[in-house]
C-alpha positions in Angstrom: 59.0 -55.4 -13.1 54.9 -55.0 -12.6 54.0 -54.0 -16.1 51.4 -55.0 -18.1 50.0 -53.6 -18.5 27.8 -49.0 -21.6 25.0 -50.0 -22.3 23.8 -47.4 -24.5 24.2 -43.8 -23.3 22.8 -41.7 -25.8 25.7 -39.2 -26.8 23.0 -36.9 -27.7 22.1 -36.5 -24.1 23.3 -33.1 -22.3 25.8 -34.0 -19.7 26.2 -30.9 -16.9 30.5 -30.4 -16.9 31.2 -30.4 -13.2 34.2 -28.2 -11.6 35.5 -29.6 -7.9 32.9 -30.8 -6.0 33.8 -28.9 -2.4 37.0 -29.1 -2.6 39.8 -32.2 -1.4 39.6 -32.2 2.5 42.4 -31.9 4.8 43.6 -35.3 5.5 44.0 -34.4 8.9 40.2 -34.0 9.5 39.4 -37.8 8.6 39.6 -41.5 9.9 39.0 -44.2 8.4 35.7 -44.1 7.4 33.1 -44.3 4.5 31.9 -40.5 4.1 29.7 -38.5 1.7 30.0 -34.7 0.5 27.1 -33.2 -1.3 28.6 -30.8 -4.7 28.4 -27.4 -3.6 27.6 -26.7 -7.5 24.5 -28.5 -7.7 21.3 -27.9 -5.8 19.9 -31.2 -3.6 16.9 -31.5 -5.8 18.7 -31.5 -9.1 21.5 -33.9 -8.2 21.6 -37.1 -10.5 23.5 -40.0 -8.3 22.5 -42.6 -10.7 24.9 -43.9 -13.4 22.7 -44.1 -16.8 25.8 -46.4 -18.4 26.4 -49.4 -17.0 28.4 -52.6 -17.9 32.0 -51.3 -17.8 35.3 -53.3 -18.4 38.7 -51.7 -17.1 41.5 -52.0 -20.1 44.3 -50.9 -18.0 45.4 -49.7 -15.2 47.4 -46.5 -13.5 51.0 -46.2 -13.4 51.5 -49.4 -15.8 53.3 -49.7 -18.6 50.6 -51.0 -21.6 51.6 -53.9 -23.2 49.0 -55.0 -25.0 45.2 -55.7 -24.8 43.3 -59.1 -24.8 40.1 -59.9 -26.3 37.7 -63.0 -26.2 40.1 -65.1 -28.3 43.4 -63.5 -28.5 45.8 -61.0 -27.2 46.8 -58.1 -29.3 50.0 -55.8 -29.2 53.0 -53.4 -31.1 56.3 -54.9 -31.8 58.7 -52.1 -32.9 61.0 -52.2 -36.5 64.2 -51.2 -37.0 63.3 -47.7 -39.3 61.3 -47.0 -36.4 57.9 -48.2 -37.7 55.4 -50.9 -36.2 53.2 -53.9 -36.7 50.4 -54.8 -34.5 50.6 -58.2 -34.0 47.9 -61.1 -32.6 48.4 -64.0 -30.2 46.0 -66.9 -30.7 45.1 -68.5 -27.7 44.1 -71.4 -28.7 47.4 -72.1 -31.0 49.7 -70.0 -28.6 51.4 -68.5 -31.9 51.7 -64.8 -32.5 51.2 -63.2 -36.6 50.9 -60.1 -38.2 47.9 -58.3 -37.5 47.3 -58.8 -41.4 45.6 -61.6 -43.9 47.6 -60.6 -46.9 49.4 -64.1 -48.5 53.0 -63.0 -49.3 52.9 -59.4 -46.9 56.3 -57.9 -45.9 54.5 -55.8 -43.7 56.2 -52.7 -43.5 53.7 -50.2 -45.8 50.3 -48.7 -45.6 49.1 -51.4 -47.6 49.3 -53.6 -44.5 47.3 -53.7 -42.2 49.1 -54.2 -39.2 52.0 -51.9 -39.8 52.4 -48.3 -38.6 54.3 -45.7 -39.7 57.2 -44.1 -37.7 55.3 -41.2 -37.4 52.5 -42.5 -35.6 54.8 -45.5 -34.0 53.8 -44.8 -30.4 50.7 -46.6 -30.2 49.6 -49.2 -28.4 46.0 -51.5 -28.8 43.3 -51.7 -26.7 39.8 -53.9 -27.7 36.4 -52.8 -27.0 34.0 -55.7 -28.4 34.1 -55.7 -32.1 36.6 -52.6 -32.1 40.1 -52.8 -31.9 41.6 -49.6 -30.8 45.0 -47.5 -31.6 45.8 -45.4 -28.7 48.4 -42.8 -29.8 49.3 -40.9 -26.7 51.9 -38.0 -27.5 52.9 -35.2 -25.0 53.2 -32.4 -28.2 55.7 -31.7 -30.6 58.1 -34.3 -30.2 60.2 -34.5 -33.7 59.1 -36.4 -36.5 55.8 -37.3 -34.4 52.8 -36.8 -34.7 52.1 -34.1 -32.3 48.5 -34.8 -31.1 47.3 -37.5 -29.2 44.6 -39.2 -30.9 42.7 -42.8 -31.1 42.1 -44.6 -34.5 39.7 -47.2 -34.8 39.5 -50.5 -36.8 38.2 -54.4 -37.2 39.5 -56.5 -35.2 41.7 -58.1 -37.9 42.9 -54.7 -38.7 41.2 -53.6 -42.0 39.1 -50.7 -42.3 41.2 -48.2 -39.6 40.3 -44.8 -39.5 40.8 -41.9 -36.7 38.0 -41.8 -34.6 39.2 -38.7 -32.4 42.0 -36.4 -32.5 42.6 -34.4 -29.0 43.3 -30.8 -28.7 46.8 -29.1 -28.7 47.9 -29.8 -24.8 45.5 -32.7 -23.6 47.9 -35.6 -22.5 45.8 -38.9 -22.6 45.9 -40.7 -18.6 47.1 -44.0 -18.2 43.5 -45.9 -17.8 40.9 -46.6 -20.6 37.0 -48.2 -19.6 34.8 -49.6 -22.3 31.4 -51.2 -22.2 31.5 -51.9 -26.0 29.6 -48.8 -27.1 31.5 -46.0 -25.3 35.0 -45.6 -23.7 35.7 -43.2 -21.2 39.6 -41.8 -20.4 41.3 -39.1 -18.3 42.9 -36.0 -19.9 45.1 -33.6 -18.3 45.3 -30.1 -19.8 48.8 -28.0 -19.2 48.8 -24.0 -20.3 51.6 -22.3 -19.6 50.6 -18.6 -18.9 52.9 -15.7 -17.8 53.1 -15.9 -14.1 52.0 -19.6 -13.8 51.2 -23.2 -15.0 47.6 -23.6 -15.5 46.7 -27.7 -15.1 42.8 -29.1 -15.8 41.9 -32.7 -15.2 39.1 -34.0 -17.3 37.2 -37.0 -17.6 35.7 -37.8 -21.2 33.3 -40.3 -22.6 33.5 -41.1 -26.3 31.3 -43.0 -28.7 33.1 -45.6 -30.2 31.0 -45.2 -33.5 30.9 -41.8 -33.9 34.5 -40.3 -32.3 31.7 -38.1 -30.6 33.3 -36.7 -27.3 31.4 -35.9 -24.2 33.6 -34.2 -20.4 31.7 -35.9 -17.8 33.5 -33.7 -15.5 36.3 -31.2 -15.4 38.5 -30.1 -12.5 41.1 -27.2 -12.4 44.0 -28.3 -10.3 46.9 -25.9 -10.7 46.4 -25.3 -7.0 45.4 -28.5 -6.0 45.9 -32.2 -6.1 45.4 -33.7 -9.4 43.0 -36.9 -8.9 44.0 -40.3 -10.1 41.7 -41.5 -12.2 41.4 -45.9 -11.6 38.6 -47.1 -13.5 34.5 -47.7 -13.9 32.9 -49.9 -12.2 30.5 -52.0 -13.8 27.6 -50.6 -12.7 29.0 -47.4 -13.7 30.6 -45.7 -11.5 34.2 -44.0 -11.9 36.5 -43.7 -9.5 39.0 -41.0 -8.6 41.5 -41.2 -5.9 43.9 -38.8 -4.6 46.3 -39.0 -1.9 48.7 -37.2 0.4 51.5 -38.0 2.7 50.7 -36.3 6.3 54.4 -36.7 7.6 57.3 -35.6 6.1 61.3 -36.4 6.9 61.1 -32.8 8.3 58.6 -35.0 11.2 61.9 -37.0 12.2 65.1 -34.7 12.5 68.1 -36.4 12.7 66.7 -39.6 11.4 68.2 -41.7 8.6 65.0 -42.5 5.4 65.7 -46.0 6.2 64.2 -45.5 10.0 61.3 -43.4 8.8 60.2 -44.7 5.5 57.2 -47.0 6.6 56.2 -44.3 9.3 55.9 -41.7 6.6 54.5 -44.2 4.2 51.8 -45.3 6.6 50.6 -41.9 7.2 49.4 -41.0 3.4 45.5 -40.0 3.2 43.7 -41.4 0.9 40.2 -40.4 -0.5 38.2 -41.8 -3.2 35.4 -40.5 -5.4 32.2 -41.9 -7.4 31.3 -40.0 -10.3 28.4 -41.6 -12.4 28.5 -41.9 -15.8 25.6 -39.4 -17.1 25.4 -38.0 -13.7 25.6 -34.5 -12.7 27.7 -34.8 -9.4 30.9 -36.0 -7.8 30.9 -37.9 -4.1 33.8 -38.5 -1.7 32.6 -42.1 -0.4 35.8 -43.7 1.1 38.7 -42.0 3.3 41.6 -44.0 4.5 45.0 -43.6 6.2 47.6 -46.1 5.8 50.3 -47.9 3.0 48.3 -49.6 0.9 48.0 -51.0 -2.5 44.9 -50.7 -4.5 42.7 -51.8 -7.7 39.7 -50.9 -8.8 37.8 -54.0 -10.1 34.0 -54.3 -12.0 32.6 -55.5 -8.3 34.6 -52.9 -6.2 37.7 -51.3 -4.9 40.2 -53.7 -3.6 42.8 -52.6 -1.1 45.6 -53.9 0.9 46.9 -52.4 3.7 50.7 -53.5 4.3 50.5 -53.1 8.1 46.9 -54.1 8.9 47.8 -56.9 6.5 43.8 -57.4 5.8 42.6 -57.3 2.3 39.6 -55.3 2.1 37.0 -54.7 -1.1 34.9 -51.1 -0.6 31.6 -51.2 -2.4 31.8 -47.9 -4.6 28.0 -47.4 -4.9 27.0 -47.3 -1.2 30.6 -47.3 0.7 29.7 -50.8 1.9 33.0 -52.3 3.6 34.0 -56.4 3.6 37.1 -57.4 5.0 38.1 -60.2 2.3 41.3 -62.2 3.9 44.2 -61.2 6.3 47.5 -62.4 5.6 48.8 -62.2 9.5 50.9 -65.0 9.1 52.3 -63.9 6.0 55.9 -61.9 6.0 56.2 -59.1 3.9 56.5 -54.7 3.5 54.9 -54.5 -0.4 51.6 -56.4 -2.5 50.5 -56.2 -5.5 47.2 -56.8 -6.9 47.6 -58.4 -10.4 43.7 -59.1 -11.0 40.9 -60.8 -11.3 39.3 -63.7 -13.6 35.8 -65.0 -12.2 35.5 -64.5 -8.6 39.5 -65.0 -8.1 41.3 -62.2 -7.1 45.1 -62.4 -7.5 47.7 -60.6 -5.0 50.9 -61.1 -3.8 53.2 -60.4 -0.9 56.6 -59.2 -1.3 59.5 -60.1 1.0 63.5 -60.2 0.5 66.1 -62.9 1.3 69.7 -62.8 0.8 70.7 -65.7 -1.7 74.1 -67.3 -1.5 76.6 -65.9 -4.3 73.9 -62.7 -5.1 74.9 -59.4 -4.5 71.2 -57.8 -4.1 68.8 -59.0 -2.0 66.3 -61.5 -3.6 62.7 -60.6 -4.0 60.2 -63.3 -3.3 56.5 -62.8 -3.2 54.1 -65.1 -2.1 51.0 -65.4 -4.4 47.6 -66.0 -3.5 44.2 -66.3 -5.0 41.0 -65.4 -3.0 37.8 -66.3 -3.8 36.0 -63.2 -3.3 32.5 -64.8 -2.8 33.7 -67.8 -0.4 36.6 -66.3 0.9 38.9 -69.2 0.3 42.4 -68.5 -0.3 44.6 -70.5 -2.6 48.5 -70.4 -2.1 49.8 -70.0 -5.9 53.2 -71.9 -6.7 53.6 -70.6 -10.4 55.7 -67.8 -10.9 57.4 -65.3 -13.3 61.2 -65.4 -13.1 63.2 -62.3 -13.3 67.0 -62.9 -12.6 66.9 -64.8 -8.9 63.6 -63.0 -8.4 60.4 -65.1 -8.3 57.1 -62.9 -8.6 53.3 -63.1 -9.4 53.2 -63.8 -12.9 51.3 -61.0 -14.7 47.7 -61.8 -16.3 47.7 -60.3 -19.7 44.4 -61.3 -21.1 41.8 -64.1 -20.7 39.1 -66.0 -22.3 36.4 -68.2 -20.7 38.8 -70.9 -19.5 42.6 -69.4 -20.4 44.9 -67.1 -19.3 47.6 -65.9 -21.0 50.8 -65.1 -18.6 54.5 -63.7 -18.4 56.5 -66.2 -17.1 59.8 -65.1 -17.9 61.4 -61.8 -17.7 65.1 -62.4 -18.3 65.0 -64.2 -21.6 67.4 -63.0 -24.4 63.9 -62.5 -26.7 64.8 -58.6 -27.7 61.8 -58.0 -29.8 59.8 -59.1 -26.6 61.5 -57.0 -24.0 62.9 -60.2 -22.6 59.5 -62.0 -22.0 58.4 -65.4 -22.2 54.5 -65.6 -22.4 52.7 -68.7 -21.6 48.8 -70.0 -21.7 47.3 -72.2 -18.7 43.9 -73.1 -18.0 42.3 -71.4 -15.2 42.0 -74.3 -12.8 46.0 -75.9 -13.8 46.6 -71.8 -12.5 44.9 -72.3 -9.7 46.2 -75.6 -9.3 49.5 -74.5 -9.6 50.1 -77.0 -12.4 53.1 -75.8 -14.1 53.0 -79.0 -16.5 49.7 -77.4 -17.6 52.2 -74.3 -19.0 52.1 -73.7 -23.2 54.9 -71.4 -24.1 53.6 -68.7 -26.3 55.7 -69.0 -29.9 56.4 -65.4 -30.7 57.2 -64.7 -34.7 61.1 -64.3 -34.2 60.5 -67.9 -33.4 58.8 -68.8 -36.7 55.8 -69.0 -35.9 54.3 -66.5 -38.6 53.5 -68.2 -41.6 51.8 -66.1 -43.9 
């Protein structure tokens, strides 16, 4: 299981909303190459390339279950109750024990008067922290029952007191999967659904919104009922975000009379990607990066990081002037999937995926090789901690960080209900590296006993 998961820019400033640059190419008119499209719906002269936000932190990432969020100090997430309510709850770092989000001597946290509980009605949340902010994310899809039925974000201190809403979203605007902050602003993805009499009328918007304020500002805004709807992956941190969008050039209807398992990594290996730079308090959107091929992908502060399954070369694109450095190949190195877990310093973390069949196992066994690459040097480390999931043995996923931790899952088949199964751990960054598993500090959750107030 792969879950997990400016400065200032004046909100007063005018920002231009921007409809589809010139349109998503057809894959079949591009190689591999680094490529630039001017926006058909600004003039040359009036075109602003330059990102007036900088210093951008990704939060999350697509496709991934959120967990949680960590800070500086500590990692914070929901546990669910048994009426249905919540509590937001905080693991120390430094003491590896998880409380109540709440200072209260004597608390049964399960009322308003807490400050880490939330009601059933506004139970799917989940936390996200932006500097001195702590953030509720409630991300609803409209009118389910006894919900809330607007998404919205609520705002608070980082231990929980003084929450407010800080934005509610319009009827039909489902919050995306990733969230960017730079501790002043934090910019999202919305997608807009109207259903009108003869069709389904979709808008994909990018927003910026001041994390004092709740002011919201589209940086750009895309119809795509008849079109492909971008994926939106991050900021970088010189302020530039990213969309990507993709599409498969060969179909099973290319291989008649062939079984999926023959064709799969043919069809796989032919999708089209194309990624764009939009800069925050720009007025235009750029394609600078086309590729073909089965890849896996993450946008980091420094860059967009990609593997390529059959190349089997790591490769980091520079998003503000298409700059391309081949990081590590894994030639030697068996395996048909990756995954990129992260980053902390100048370590990237990835791992390749292959399967084996294990004596007395039914399924086949999935076994990843880890790494981490230095991404200045280009040394590669061969990782030998791992998260355990049945007979499984996988990159252990980086939950949060501070200047010399991070905080892992090492377990994934535990019988810890209230945890999904997980065991979390702490290690210093150089036992991780070192692959010292004596270094590992089992995280104490509170069904453990580890709340004591």
């Amino acid at each position: 299981m792969k879950e997990v998961f400016i400065k200032t820019l004046s909100m007063g400033i005018v920002l231009c909303i921007l409809t589809a640059c010139t349109g998503r190419p057809s894959p079949s008119t591009y190689s591999n190459s680094s490529a630039t499209s001017s926006d058909s719906n600004v003039e040359a002269d009036n075109k602003n390339t330059e990102p007036t936000a900088t210093g951008f932190k990704n939060l999350t990432r697509p496709y991934y279950s959120v967990l949680g969020c960590g800070g500086e100090s500590g990692y914070y997430e929901t546990r669910a109750r048994d009426d249905g309510s919540a509590n937001v709850t905080y693991i120390d770092y430094s003491s590896q024990k998880e409380i109540y989000l709440c200072n209260a001597p004597g608390c049964a946290h399960d009322n308003e008067g807490c400050t880490s509980w939330i009601s059933a009605e506004n139970a799917g949340v989940f936390p996200l922290i932006s500097s001195d902010h702590l953030l509720l994310i409630h991300r609803t899809y409209g009118g389910e029952e006894g919900k809330q039925s607007l998404s919205r974000i609520d705002a608070a201190s980082l231990d929980g007191s003084n929450r407010k809403t800080l934005i509610t979203f319009n009827n039909g605007e489902r919050l995306g999967d990733v969230f960017c902050t730079n501790g002043e602003s934090l910019i999202c993805s919305l997608t807009t659904l109207e259903q009108l009499p003869d069709t389904l009328e979709s808008t994909f918007t990018l927003c910026m919104i001041d994390l004092n304020t709740g002011e919201r500002v589209d940086l750009y805004v895309e119809d795509t009922t008849d079109g492909i709807q971008p994926e939106f992956l991050g900021v970088t941190e010189t302020g530039y975000a990213v969309l990507h969008s993709s599409q498969q050039t060969k179909t099973e209807s290319d291989f008649p009379g062939k079984e999926w398992s023959e064709i799969s990594d043919e069809i796989a290996r032919s999708t089209f990607h194309q990624w764009e730079k939009i800069p925050i308090g720009g007025n235009c959107c750029e394609s600078f990066y086309e590729y073909t091929g089965n890849i896996q992908q993450l946008l980091m502060a420094d860059g967009l990081y990609f593997y390529d399954v059959d190349t089997k070369k790591l490769i980091r694109i520079s998003v503000q002037d298409s700059n391309i450095d081949e990081v590590a190949d894994f030639i030697s190195t068996d395996g048909n999937s990756a995954y990129i877990d992260g980053k902390f310093d100048e370590w990237l973390l990835m791992s390749i995926r292959h399967y084996e069949q294990h004596p007395n196992v039914e399924y086949p066994v999935a076994i990843e090789n880890c790494y981490a690459i230095n991404t200045q040097t280009k040394e590669v480390k061969e990782l030998n901690i791992k998260q355990e999931i049945a007979e499984d043995r996988t990159i252990p996923i980086i939950l949060g960080q501070s200047a010399t931790d991070l905080l892992l899952i090492t377990d994934s088949q535990t019988n810890n209900v209230e945890h999904y199964g997980f065991e979390y751990s702490i290690i210093s960054k150089e036992g991780y590296l070192n692959s010292d598993v004596a270094e590992l500090r089992k995280v104490s959750f509170i069904e453990d006993g580890s709340n004591v107030s």
